[in-house]
KEKE-496668 format. One record per residue (C-alpha): residue in one letter; residue number from 1; z negated, x, y. Coordinates in steps of 0.05 Angstrom, whole numbers, plus 5000, padded with zeros to 4 digits. Layout:
// residues N
   res     n     zz     xx     yy
     A   NUM      Z      X      Y
...
//
This chain:
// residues 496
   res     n     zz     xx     yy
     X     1   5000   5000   5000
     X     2   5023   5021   5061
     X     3   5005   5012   5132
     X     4   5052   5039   5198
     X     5   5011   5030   5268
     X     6   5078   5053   5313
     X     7   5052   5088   5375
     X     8   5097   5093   5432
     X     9   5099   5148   5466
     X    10   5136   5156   5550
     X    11   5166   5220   5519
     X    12   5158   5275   5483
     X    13   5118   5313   5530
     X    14   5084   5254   5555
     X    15   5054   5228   5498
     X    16   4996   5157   5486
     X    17   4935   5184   5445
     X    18   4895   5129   5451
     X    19   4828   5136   5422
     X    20   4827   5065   5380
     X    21   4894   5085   5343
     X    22   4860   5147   5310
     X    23   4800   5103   5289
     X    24   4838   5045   5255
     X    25   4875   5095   5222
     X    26   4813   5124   5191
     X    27   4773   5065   5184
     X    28   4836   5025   5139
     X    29   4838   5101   5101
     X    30   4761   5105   5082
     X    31   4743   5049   5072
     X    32   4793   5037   5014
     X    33   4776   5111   4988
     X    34   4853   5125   5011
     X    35   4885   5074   4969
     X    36   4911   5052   5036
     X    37   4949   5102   5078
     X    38   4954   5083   5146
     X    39   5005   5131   5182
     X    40   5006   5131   5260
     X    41   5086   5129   5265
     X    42   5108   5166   5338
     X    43   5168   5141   5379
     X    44   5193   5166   5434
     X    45   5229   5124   5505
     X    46   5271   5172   5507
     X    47   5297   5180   5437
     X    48   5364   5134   5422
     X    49   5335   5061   5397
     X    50   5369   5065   5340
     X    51   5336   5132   5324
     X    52   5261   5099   5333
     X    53   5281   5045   5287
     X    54   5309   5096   5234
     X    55   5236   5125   5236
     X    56   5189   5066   5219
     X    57   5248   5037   5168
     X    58   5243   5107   5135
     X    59   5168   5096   5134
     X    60   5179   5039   5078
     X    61   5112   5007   5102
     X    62   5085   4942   5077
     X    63   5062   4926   5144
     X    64   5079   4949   5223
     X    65   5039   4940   5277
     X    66   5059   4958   5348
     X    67   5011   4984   5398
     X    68   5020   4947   5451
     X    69   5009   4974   5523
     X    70   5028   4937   5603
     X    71   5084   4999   5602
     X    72   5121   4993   5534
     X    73   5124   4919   5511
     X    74   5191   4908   5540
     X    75   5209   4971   5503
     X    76   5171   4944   5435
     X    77   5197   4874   5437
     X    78   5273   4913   5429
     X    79   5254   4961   5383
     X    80   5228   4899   5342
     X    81   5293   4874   5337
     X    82   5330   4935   5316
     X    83   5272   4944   5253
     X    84   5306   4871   5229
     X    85   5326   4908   5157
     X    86   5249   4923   5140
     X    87   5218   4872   5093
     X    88   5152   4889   5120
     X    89   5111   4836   5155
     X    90   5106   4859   5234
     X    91   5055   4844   5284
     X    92   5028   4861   5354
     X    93   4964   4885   5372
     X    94   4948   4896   5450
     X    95   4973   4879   5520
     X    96   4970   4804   5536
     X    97   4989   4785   5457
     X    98   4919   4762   5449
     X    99   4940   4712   5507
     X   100   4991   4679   5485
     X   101   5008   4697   5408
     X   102   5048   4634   5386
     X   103   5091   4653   5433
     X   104   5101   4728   5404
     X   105   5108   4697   5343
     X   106   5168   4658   5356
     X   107   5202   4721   5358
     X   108   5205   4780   5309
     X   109   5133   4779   5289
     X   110   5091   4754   5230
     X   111   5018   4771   5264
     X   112   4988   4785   5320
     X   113   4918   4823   5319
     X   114   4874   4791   5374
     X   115   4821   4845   5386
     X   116   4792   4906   5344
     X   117   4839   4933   5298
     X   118   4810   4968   5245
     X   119   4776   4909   5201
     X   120   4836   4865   5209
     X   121   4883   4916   5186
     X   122   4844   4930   5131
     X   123   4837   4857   5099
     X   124   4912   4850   5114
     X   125   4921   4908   5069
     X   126   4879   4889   5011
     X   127   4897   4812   5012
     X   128   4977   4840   5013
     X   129   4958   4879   4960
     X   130   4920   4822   4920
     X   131   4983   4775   4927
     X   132   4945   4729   4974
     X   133   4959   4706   5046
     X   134   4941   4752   5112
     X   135   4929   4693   5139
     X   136   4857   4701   5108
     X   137   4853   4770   5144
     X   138   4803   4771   5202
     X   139   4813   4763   5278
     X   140   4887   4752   5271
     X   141   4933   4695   5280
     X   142   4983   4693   5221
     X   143   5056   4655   5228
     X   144   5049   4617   5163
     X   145   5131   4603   5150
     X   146   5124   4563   5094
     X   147   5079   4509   5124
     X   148   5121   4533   5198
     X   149   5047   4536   5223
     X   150   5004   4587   5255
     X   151   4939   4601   5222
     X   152   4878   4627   5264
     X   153   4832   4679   5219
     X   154   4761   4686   5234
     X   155   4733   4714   5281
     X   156   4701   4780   5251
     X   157   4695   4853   5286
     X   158   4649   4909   5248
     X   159   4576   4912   5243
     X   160   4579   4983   5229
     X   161   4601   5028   5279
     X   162   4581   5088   5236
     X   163   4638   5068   5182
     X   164   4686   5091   5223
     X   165   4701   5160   5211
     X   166   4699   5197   5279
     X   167   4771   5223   5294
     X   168   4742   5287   5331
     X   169   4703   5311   5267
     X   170   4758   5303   5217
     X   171   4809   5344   5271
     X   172   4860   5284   5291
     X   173   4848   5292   5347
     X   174   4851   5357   5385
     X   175   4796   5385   5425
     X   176   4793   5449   5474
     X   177   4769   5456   5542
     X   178   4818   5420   5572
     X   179   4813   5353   5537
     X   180   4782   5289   5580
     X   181   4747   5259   5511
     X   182   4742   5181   5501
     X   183   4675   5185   5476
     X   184   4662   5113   5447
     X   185   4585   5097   5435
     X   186   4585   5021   5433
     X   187   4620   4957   5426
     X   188   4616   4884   5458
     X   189   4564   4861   5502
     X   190   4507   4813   5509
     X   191   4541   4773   5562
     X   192   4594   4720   5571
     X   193   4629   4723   5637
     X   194   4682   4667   5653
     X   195   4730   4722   5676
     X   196   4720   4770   5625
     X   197   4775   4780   5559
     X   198   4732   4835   5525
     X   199   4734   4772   5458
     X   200   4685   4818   5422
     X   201   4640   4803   5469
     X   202   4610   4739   5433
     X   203   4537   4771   5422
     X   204   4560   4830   5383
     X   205   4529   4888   5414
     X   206   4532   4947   5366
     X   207   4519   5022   5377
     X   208   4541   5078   5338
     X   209   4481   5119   5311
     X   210   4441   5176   5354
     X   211   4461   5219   5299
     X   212   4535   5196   5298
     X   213   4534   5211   5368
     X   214   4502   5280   5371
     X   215   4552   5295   5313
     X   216   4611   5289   5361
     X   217   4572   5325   5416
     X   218   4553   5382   5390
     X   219   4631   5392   5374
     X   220   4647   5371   5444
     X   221   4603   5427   5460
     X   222   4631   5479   5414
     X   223   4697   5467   5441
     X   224   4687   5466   5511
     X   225   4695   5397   5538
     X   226   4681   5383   5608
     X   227   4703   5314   5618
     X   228   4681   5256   5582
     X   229   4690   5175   5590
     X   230   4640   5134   5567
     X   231   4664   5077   5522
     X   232   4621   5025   5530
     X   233   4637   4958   5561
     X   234   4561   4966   5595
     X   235   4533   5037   5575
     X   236   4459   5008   5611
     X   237   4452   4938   5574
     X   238   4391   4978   5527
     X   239   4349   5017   5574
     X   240   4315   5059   5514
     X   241   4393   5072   5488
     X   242   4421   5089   5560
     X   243   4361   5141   5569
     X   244   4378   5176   5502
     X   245   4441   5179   5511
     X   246   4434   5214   5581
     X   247   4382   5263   5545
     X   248   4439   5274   5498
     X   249   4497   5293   5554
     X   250   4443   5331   5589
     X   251   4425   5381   5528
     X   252   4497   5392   5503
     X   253   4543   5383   5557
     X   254   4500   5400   5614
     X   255   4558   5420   5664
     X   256   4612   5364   5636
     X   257   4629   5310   5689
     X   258   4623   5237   5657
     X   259   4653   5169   5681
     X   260   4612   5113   5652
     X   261   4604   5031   5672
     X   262   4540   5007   5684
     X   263   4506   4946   5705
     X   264   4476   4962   5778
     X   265   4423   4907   5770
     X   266   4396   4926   5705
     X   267   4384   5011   5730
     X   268   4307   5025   5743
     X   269   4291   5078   5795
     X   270   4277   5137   5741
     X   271   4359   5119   5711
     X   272   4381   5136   5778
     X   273   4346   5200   5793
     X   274   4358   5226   5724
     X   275   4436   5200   5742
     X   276   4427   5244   5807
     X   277   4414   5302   5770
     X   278   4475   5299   5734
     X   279   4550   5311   5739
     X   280   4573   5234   5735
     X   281   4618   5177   5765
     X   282   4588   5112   5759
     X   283   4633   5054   5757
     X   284   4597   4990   5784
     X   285   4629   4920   5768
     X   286   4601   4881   5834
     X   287   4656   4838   5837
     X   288   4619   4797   5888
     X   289   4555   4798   5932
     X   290   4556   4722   5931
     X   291   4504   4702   5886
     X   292   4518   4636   5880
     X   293   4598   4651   5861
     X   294   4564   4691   5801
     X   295   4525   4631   5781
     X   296   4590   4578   5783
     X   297   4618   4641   5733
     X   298   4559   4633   5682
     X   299   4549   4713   5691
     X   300   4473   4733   5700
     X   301   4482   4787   5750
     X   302   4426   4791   5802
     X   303   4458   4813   5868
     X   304   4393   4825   5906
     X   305   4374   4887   5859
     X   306   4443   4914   5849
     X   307   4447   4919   5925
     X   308   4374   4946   5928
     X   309   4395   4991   5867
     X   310   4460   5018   5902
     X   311   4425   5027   5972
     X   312   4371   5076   5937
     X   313   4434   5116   5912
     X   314   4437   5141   5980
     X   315   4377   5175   5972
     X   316   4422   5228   5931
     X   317   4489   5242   5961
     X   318   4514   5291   5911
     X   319   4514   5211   5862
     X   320   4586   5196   5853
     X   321   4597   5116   5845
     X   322   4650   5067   5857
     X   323   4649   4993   5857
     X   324   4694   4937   5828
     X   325   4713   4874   5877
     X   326   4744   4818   5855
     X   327   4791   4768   5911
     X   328   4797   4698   5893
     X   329   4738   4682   5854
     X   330   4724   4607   5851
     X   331   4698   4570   5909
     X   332   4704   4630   5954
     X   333   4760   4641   6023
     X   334   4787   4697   6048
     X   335   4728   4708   6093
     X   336   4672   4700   6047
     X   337   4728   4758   6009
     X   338   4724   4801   6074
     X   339   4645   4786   6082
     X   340   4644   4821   6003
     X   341   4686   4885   6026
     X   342   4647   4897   6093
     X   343   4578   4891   6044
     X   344   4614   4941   5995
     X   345   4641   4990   6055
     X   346   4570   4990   6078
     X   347   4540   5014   6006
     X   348   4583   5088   6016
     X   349   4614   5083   5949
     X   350   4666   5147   5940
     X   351   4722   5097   5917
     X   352   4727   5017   5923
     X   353   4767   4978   5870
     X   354   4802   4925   5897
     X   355   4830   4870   5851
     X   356   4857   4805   5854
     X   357   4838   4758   5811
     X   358   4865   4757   5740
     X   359   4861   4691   5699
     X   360   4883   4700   5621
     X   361   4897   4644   5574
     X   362   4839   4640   5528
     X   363   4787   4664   5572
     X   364   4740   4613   5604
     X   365   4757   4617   5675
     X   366   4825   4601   5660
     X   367   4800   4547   5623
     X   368   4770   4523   5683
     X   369   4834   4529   5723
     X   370   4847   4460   5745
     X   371   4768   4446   5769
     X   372   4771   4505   5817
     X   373   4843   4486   5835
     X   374   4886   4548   5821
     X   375   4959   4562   5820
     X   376   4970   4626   5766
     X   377   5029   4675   5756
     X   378   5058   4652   5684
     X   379   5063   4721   5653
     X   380   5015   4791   5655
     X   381   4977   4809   5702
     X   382   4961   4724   5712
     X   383   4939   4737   5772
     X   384   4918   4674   5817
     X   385   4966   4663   5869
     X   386   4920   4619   5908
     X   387   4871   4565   5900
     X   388   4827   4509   5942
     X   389   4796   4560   5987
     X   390   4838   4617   5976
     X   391   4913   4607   6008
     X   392   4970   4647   5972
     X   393   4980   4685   6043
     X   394   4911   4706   6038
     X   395   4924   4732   5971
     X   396   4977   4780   5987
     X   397   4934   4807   6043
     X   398   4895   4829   5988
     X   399   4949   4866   5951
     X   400   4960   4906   6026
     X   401   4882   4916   6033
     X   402   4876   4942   5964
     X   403   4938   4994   5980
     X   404   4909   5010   6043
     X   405   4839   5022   6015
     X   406   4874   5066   5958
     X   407   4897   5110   6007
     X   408   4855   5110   6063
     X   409   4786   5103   6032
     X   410   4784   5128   5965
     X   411   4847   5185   5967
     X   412   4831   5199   6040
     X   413   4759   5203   6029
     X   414   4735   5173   6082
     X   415   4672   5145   6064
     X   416   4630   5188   6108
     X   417   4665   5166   6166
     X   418   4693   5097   6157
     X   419   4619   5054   6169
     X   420   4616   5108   6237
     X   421   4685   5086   6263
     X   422   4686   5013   6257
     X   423   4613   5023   6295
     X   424   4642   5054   6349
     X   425   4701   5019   6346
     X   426   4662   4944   6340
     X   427   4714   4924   6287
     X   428   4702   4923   6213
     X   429   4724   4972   6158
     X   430   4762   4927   6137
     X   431   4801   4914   6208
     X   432   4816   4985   6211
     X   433   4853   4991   6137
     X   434   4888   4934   6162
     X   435   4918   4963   6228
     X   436   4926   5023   6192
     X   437   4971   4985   6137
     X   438   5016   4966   6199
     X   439   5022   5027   6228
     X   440   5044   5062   6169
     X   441   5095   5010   6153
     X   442   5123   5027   6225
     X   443   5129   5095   6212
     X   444   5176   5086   6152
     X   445   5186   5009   6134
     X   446   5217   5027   6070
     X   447   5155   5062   6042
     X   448   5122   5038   5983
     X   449   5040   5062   5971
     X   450   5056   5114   5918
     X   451   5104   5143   5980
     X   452   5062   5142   6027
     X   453   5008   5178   5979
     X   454   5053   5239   5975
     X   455   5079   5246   6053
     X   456   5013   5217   6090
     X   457   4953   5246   6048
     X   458   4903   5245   6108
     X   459   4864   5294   6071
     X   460   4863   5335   6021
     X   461   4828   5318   5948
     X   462   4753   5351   5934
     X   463   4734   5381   5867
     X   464   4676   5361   5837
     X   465   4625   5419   5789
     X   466   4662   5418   5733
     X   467   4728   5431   5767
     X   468   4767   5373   5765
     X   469   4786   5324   5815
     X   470   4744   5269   5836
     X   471   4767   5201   5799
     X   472   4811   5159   5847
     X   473   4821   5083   5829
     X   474   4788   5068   5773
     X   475   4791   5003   5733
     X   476   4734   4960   5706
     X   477   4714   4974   5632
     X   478   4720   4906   5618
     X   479   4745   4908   5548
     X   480   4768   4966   5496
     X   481   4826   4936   5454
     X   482   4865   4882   5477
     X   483   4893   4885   5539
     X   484   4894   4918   5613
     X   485   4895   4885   5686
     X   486   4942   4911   5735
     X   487   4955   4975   5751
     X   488   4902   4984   5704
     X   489   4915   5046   5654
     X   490   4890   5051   5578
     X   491   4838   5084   5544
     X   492   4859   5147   5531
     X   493   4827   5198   5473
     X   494   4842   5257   5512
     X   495   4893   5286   5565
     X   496   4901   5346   5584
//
């Protein structure tokens, strides 16, 4: 029995080694003592198509499944169609599939896998193998052609972290000093926020093992690695588990700079000095300061002590943080949008993440659609193009602020500066990246941001301790397997 997981790669130089590709691969492989192979199949954009499809027929696999990513679906959904000859059952696994999968499934597809891989591909495996239907398989929905029916699997993801065989310590994936590492040390989360798609997220919290972990840092440390990301939806929902994990970083990668999410209301004063003593980015999901637009959401944030929380960072200005805002969020207008940004300006965070608001099929927001009266884009990124409070003019002065702030704010660095000027200037920040916005555009109408990046860098980028560049717009950690919001790029195992 056979298993293909087809990774697509930009090109052969720039190439997708996604951390969660490795670990279904060794998951499916130990856990049937290798009577499964699971083979990670590279293609290549700019090989010939017909040369990619040669590849995974030649692989003679019983089953395919594409990793889908924002950047290569177009490219996957014709590849699909040139791999007609295989007798193979395909499926997807990624992107906005999870979304919409009937609608996949109308096409060249038998499957699609709706959140972590490595269970599902595994019961696909040994039910093909057993002569019985996939459709049993967990978390997938199965195009059932004999009945012309799609049937929903359970919903099932691993207890175990531990059974997955780390990819590090078996040498998939390479290591040196100049590797970023996707250091996974949890799954799901205790919460259930409207606007989240993270599915796994239904109460099941799990943790690798401390001795797992220390495992994978000790070689981290052998080889030299200076830059980790955290993978952890919240890395602070266990205070005891946050702490050892921070003891852990601090005794075997002392120097290494680390980019983690956290939960600003749930950090106690000793997390953030022990933070402050350490070479870290923080990425903060505020979203909103409006406490009562986190209540309409069902989320159980407590805006009162993030915003205490965040103002004590300030107490240690060598703390590197940025924080995630949402536009669009029920019941709220443009100005109670602006109000948000001129609180967030105000908490001196090194980078602001500005986002509209995405609504997916399947999550509960978007359930909620029509009783917060919302008009949504039809296809990935669903972003809302305006609602009751929120007018769609508003909502593309979001997409200019959040180029302007790119720029201006977070590549320009001016966050020591910024709070100072609109003082002096008795406008707010947010006034200023707006008249900035329009006096770029005068200077060369036909610019687009990632131009303007390039010719109009107002200054020019720091390095942080461990040598690298400070992290520019960074996405929420809102989810691990199935998906990614605009602009938004995916979890990477290492780069170099």
């Amino acid at each position: 029995m056979k298993i293909a997981i087809v990774n697509v790669n930009k090109s052969r130089v720039i190439k997708n080694t996604e951390y969660h590709v490795f670990t279904a691969k060794t998951f499916v492989e130990a856990r049937s003592w290798n009577e499964i192979s699971a083979e990670i199949v590279n293609v290549y954009m700019t090989d010939d198509m017909s040369t990619s499809a040669g590849t995974i027929e030649n692989q003679q696999a019983d089953i395919i499944v594409f990793r889908v990513l924002y950047w290569n679906a177009g490219y996957i959904m014709k590849l699909a169609k040139s791999c007609r000859s295989t007798k193979a059952v395909k499926g997807l696994w990624g992107y906005d599939t999870f979304a919409n999968p009937e609608e996949y499934l109308k096409k060249d597809f038998d499957f699609i896998i709706q959140d972590e891989p490595e269970l599902s591909l595994y019961e696909m495996a040994m039910l093909k193998r057993n002569g019985e239907s996939i459709g049993k398989a967990s978390g997938i929905v199965y195009k059932d052609k004999e009945s012309r029916s799609f049937v929903y699997g359970e919903s099932r993801v691993l207890t175990d972290l531990d059974s997955i065989p780390s990819p590090y310590l078996n040498g998939m994936i390479p290591v040196n000093e100049t590797t970023s590492v996707y250091w996974e040390i949890a799954r799901g989360c205790l919460f259930k926020c409207d606007f989240c798609v993270d599915f796994s997220h239904g109460g099941n919290l799990r943790y690798h093992s401390f001795g797992y972990l220390e495992k994978e840092l000790a070689f981290f440390a052998e080889k030299g690695v200076r830059q980790l990301t955290i993978g952890c939806p919240i890395a602070n929902l266990s205070h005891q588990q946050f702490s050892k994990i921070l003891a852990m970083i601090s005794e075997y990668l002392p120097r290494a700079l680390f980019d983690i999410q956290i939960r600003a209301d749930l950090l106690s004063k000793s997390d953030i000095e022990t933070l402050a003593g350490m070479n870290v980015f923080l990425n903060i999901g505020l979203q909103t300061a409006n406490q009562k637009v986190h209540e309409n959401l069902l989320t159980s944030f407590n805006v009162e002590k993030a915003l205490a929380n965040i103002r004590y960072m300030a107490n240690y200005p060598a703390l590197m943080f940025g924080i995630d805002v949402i536009a669009g969020l029920p019941r709220m207008s443009y100005e109670d949008f602006l109000n948000d940004l001129e609180t967030v300006f105000n908490l001196w965070p090194i980078s602001i993440n500005l986002l509209r608001l995405s609504m997916y099929p399947g999550t509960k927001i978007y359930n909620r659609m029509r009783e917060f009266g919302y008009t949504v884009e039809s296809s990935y990124p669903y972003l809302a193009v305006e609602s009751a409070q929120f007018s769609k003019k508003d909502m593309e002065k979001v997409d200019e602020l959040s180029d302007g702030i790119d720029l201006l704010y977070n590549k320009g660095r001016m966050v020591s500066i910024i709070t100072m000027l609109a003082k002096g200037l008795e406008m707010p920040c947010h006034e200023i990246i707006m008249r900035w916005n329009k006096w770029i555009r005068k200077q060369a109408p036909d610019l687009v941001a990632e131009d303007i990046d390039i010719h109009f860098r107002p200054f020019p980028e720091e390095k942080t301790l461990a040598g690298s560049l400070r992290p520019a717009k960074t996405q929420p950690l809102l989810h691990n397997f199935t998906h990614g919001r605009k602009r938004r790029q995916s979890h990477n195992a290492l780069s170099a």
